[in-house]
N, C-alpha and C positions, 0 to 999 in steps of 0.2 A: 498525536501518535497515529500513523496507517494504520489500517487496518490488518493487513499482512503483519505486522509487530503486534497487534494482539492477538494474531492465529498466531502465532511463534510463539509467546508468551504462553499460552493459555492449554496452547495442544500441543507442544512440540519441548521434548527438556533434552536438549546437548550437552556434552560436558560442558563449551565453552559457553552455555548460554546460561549465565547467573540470574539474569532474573527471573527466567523463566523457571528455574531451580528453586527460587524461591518460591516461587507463587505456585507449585507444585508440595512444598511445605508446610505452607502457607493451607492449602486445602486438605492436606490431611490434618493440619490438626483441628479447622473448622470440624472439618468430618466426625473427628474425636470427642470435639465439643456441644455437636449435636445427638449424639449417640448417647451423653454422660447423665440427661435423664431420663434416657431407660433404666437405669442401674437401681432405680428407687419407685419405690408406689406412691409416694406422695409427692404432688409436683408444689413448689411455692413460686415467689416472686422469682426468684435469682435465676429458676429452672425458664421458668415464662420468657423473658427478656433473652437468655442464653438463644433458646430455641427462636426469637424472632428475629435474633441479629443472626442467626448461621441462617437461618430462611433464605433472609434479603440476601446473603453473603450466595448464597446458592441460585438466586434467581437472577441476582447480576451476572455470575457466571454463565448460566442460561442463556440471556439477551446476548452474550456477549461470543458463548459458540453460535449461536442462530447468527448475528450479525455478520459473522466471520465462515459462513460455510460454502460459501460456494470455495472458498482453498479448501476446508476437507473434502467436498468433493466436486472436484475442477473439472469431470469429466461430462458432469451436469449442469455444469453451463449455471443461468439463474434459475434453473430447475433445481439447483439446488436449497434455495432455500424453504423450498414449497418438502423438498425430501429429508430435512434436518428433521424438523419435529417426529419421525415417522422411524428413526433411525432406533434400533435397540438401546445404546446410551442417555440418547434425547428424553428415553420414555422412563430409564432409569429417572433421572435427574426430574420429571414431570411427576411422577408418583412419590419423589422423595422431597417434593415442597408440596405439592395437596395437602397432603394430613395436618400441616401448621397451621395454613393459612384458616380465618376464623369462617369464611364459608364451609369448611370440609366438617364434617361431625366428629365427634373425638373416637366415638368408634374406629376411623381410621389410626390411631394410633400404633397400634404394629405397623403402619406400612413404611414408619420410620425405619424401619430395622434396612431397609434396602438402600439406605445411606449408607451401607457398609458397602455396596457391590461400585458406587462411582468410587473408592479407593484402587477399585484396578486399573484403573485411568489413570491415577495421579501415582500408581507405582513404577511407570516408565521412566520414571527417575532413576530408579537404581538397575537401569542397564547401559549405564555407564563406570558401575561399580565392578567387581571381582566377581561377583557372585553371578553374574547374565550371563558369562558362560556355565555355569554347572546350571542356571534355568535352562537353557537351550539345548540341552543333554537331554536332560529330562523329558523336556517336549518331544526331541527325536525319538526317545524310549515309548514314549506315548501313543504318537505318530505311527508308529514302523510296528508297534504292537498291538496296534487296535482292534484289527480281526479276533487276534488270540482273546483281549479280554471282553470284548463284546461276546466270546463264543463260552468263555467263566460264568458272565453275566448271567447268560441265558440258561444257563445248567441251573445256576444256583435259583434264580427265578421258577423255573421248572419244576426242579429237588422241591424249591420250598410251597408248592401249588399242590405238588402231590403228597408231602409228609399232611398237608394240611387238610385234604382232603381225606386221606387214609384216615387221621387222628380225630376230624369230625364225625366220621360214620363208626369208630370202633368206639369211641368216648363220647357219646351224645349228650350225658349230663355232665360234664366237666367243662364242655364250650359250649357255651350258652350261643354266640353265634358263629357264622363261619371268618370271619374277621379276628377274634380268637383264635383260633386255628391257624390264621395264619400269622398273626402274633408270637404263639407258641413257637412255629415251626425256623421262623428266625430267628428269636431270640435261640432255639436249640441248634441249627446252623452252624451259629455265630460264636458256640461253646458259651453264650454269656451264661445264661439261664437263671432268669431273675428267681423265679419260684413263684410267681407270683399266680402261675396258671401250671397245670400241671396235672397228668394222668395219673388215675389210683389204680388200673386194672393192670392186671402181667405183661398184657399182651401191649397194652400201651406202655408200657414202659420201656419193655423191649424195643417199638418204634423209636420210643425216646434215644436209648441209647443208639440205636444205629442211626437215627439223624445225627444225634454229635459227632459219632466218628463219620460220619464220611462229609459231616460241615468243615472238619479238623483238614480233607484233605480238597473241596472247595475254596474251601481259605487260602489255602499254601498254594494252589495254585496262580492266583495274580500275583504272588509275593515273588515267586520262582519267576515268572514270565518276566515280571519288571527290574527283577535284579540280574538274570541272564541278559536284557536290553541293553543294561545300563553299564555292565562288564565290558559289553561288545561296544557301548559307544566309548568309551572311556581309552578299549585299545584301538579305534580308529581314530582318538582322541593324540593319543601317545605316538602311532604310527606318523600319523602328520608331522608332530612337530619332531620327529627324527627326521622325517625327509627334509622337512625345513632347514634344521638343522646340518643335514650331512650336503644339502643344497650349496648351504651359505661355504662349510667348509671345502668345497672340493676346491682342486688345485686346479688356478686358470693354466690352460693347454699353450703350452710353447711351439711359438714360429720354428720352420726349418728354421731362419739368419740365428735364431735365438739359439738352437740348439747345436751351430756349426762354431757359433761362440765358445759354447761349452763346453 
């Protein structure tokens, strides 16, 4: 097999290309199966073996985008294999076989959990499904709205620095540190409010309540921004496929001979 047929295979999933569909299958459910013992504290035999054959399954993979990268990036010439290891995926896929292998200390064992982030990779599978157009909506909503909610962000960031700092200096024995304080001030934000921390004085309380209301209308503001988006792409969505539409339908224009026929 070229090597080109295992960059097609490995990185690339077309409708008409079935095995590469597979073997995009194929790795999520590895993925699934390397994840399956985090779910329990007690690791035994079955968990052991599980985790050393999704390893290998993941370091073959490895060798096998590195073998195959100068096609990911053609622009790099054989510089590119020297640029694969170095690549944000590469590093994924590098930190999520460390913690198996028996040199790593088991301390590393959370850094499994980032076996979940190479699954965005092997999702390009289903943008060949129905569904890649309503993802691609959404990105444009995201896209086209990102000043607005980056400028949300920062409000609420702000909002939550200053309730935090107010509720520290009027409640100094209620938050033990300022990292409480700023615990408090999200979770109030956020309307959750565990109860878990919480002011006894009037006047704190009162902060309290006007952080919930005006978290109430923090909140509602990314929800409005991305659903006003998502309207707007939905009827340039609609629009298209009317022009498409009234495209296809329009009546082809007749010749003068045609029309002296008539």
């Amino acid at each position: 097999m070229s090597r080109k047929r295992i960059f097609e295979i490995i990185e690339k999933s077309g409708g008409d290309d079935k095995l590469s569909s597979v073997y995009d299958f194929f790795m999520i459910a590895v993925i699934i199966a390397s994840l399956l013992p985090l779910a329990f504290k007690q690791d035994n035999s079955f968990f052991f073996v599980l985790d050393k054959v999704c390893v290998t399954i993941f370091i073959i993979d490895y060798i096998f985008r590195w073998y195959t990268a100068d096609y990911k990036f053609p622009q790099s010439g054989s510089f590119a294999f020297v640029r694969y290891p170095f690549s944000f995926m590469a590093l994924v896929d590098l930190v999520s076989i460390l913690p198996s292998l028996t040199i790593v200390s088991n301390g590393f064992k959370i850094l499994r959990v980032l076996r979940m982030i190479r699954a965005l990779r092997v999702f390009r599978i289903f943008k060949a499904m129905r569904y890649s157009r309503s993802i691609m909506i959404i990105n444009n909503v995201l896209r086209n709205s990102r000043d607005s909610l980056i400028a949300c962000c920062a409000l609420a960031a702000g909002y939550i620095l200053i309730s935090a700092l107010v509720i520290f200096n009027v409640e100094p024995d209620s938050f033990d540190t300022f990292f409480d304080a700023v615990y408090w001030a999200t979770v109030s934000l956020t309307t959750v409010g565990y109860g878990d921390i919480y002011p006894v004085s009037t006047f704190g309380r009162i902060i309290t309540m006007a952080s919930s209301i005006f978290g109430i209308a923090i909140v509602a503001l990314p929800a409005g921004i991305v659903t006003a988006g998502y309207m707007s792409e939905l009827a340039k969505e609609q629009m298209r496929k009317a022009e498409a539409k009234s495209g296809e339908a329009a009546p082809e224009e007749t010749s003068p001979e045609q029309e002296e026929c008539i």
